[in-house]
GUVEXPA-683094 format. One record per residue (C-alpha): z, x, y. Coordinates in Angstrom, 3 decimals, padded with zeros to 6 digits, always signed. Each point is the difference from the previous one (the first is absolute). Layout:
rec Z=Z, X=X, Y=Y
...
//
This chain:
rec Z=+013.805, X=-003.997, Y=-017.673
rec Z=-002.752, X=-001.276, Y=+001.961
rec Z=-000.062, X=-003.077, Y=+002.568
rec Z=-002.938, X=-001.790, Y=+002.244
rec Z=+000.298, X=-001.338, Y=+003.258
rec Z=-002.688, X=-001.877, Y=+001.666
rec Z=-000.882, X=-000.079, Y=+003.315
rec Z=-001.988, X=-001.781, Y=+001.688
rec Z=-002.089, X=+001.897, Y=+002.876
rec Z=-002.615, X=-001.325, Y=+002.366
rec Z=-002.647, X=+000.927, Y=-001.873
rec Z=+001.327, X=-001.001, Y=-003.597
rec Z=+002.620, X=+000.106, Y=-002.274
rec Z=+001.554, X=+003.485, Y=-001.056
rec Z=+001.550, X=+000.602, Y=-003.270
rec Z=+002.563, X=+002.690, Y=+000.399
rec Z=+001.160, X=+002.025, Y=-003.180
rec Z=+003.817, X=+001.861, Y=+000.411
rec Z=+001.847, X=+001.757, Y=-002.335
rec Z=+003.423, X=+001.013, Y=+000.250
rec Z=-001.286, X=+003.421, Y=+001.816
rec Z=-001.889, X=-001.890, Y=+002.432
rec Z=-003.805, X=-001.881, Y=+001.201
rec Z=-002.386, X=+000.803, Y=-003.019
rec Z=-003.000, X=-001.438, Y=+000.444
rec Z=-001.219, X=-002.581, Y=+002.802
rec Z=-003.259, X=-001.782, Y=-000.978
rec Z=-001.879, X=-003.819, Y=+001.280
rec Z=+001.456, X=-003.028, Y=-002.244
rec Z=-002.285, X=-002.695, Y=-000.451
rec Z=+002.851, X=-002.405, Y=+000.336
rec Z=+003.390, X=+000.013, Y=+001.252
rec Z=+002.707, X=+000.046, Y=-002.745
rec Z=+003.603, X=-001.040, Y=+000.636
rec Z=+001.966, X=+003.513, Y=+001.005
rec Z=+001.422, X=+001.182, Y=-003.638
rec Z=+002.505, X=+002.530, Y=+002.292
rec Z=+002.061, X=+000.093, Y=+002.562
rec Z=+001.484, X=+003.274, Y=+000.653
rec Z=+000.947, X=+002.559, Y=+003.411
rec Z=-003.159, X=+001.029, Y=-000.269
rec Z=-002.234, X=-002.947, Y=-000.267
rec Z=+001.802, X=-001.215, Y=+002.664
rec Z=-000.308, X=+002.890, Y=+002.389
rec Z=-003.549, X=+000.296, Y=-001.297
rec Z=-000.904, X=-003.519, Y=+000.810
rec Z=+001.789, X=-000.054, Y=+003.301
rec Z=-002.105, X=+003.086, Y=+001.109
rec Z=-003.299, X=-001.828, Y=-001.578
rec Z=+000.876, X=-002.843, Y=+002.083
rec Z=+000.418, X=+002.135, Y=+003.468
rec Z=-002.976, X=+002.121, Y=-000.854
rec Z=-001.894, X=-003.288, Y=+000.068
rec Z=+001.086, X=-001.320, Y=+003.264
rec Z=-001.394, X=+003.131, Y=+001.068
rec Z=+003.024, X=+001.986, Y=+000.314
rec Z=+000.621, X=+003.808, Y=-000.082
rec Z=+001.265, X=+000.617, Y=-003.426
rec Z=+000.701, X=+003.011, Y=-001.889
rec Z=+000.366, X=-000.581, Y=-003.856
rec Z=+001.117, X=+003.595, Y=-000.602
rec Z=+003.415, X=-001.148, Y=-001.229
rec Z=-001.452, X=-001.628, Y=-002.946
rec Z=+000.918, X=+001.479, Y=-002.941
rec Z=-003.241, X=+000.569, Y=-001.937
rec Z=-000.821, X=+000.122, Y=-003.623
rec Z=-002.878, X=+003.121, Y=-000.088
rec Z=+000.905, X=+001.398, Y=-003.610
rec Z=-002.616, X=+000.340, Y=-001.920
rec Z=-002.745, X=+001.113, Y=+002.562
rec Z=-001.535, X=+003.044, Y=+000.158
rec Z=+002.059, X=+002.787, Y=+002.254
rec Z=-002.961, X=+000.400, Y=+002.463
rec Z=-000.290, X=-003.779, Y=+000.197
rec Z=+003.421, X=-000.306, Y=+001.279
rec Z=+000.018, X=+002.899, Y=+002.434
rec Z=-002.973, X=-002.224, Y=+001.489
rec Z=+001.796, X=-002.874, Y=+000.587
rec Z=+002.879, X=+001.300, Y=+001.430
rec Z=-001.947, X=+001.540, Y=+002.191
rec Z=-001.535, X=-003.423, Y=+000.795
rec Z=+003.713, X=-001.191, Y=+000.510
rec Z=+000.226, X=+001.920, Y=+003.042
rec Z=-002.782, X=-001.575, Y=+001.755
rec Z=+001.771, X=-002.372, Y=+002.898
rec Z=-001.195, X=-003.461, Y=+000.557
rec Z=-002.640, X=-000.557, Y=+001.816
rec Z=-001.407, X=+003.524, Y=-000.386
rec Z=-002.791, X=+001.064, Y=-002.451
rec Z=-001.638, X=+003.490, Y=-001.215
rec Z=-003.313, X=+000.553, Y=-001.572
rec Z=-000.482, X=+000.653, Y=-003.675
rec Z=-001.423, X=+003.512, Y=+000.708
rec Z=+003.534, X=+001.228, Y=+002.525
rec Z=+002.226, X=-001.123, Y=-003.070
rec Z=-002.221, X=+001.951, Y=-001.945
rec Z=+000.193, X=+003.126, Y=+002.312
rec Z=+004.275, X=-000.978, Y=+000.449
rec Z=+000.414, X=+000.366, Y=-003.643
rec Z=-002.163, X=+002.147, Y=-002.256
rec Z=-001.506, X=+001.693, Y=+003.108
rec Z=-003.322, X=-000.888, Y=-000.509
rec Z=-001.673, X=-002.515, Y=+001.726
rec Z=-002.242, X=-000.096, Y=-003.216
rec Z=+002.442, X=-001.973, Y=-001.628
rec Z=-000.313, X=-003.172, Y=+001.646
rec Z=-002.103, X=-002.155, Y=-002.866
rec Z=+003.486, X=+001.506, Y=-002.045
rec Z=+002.512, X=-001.750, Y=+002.232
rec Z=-002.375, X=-002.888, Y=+000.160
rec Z=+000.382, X=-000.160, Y=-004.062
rec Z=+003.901, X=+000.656, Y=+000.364
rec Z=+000.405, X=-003.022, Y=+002.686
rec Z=-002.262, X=-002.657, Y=-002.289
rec Z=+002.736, X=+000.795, Y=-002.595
rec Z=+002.984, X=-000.854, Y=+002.320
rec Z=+001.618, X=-002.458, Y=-001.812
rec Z=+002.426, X=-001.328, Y=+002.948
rec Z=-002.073, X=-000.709, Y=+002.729
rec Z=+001.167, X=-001.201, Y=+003.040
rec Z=+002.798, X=+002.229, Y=-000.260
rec Z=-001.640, X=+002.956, Y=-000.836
rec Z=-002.217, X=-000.858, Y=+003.129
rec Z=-003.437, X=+001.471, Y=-001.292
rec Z=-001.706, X=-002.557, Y=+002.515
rec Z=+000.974, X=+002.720, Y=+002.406
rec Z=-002.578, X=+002.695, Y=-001.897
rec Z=-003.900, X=-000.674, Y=+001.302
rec Z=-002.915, X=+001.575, Y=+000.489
rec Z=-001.714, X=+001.363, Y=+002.909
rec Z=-002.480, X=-002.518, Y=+000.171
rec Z=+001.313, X=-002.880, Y=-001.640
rec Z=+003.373, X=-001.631, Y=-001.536
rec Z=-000.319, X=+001.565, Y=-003.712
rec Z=+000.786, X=-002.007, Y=-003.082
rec Z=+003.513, X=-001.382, Y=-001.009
rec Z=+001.767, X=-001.152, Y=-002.979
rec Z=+000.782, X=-003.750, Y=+001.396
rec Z=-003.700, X=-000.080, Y=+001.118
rec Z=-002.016, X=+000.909, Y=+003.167
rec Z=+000.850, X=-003.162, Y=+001.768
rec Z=+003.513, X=+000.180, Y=-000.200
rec Z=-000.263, X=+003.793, Y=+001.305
rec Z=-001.251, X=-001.380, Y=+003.081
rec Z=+002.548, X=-002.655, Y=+000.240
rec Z=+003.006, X=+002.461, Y=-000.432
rec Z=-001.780, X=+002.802, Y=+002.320
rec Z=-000.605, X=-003.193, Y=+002.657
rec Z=+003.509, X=-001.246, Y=-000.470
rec Z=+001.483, X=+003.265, Y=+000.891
rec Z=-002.461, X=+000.814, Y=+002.981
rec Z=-000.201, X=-003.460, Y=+001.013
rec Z=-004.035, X=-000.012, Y=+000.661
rec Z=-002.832, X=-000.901, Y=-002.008
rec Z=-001.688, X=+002.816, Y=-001.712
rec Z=-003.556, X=-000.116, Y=-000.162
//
């Protein structure tokens, strides 16, 4: 069984997909639709969304997610992501070297991140380059946003 929540974030509305295993899929909603759930974890989910918001320290890493499906190497990836605290960020290229061992592989990780389906939670904003922010799933702006939110400075 599948249910959406939307949410509705300062820079648009987010359409959240959860199954009965957990967060599936986060993606931008052109509108806001009326909630069609309301279970533990939509409501833990949207209380952390709310905090994370006002700029609060938040760790989502006891959201159950939904990650069957995906690719074995795609999942050790963001995981790995998981673990990076707020606030903090790594380069492309150092998750690269941190998981495969090769610093080679950082166009790889850069592949594995534009397929994160649950951003925000999986906090891929965190990943950038070395000269640069990188791409991201929601778009490039909201990268900045999220990455400005959580230093609290403007990124040039």
């Amino acid at each position: 069984m599948k249910y959406q929540l939307f949410y509705e974030a300062p820079f648009g509305n987010l359409k959240i997909l959860i199954t009965k295993v957990g967060v599936r899929r986060i993606t931008l909603a052109s509108t806001k639709n009326k909630n069609l759930i309301n279970t533990s974890i939509s409501f833990i989910l949207k209380k952390k969304l709310s905090e994370y918001f006002l700029g609060m320290k938040v760790d989502f890493k006891d959201i159950p997610l939904d990650l069957r499906g995906y690719p074995k190497k795609y999942i050790i990836v963001w995981k790995k992501v998981l673990e990076i605290p707020y606030g903090k960020f790594i380069f492309y290229k150092d998750l690269a070297e941190e998981i495969f061992k090769n610093k080679k592989y950082s166009r790889f990780i850069g592949y594995i991140l534009k397929k994160n389906p649950i951003p925000i939670i999986i906090p891929c904003h965190r990943v950038i380059k070395t000269k640069g922010l990188g791409g991201y799933s929601l778009g490039e702006d909201i990268k900045k946003f999220l990455i400005n939110l959580e230093k609290n400075e403007n990124l040039t």
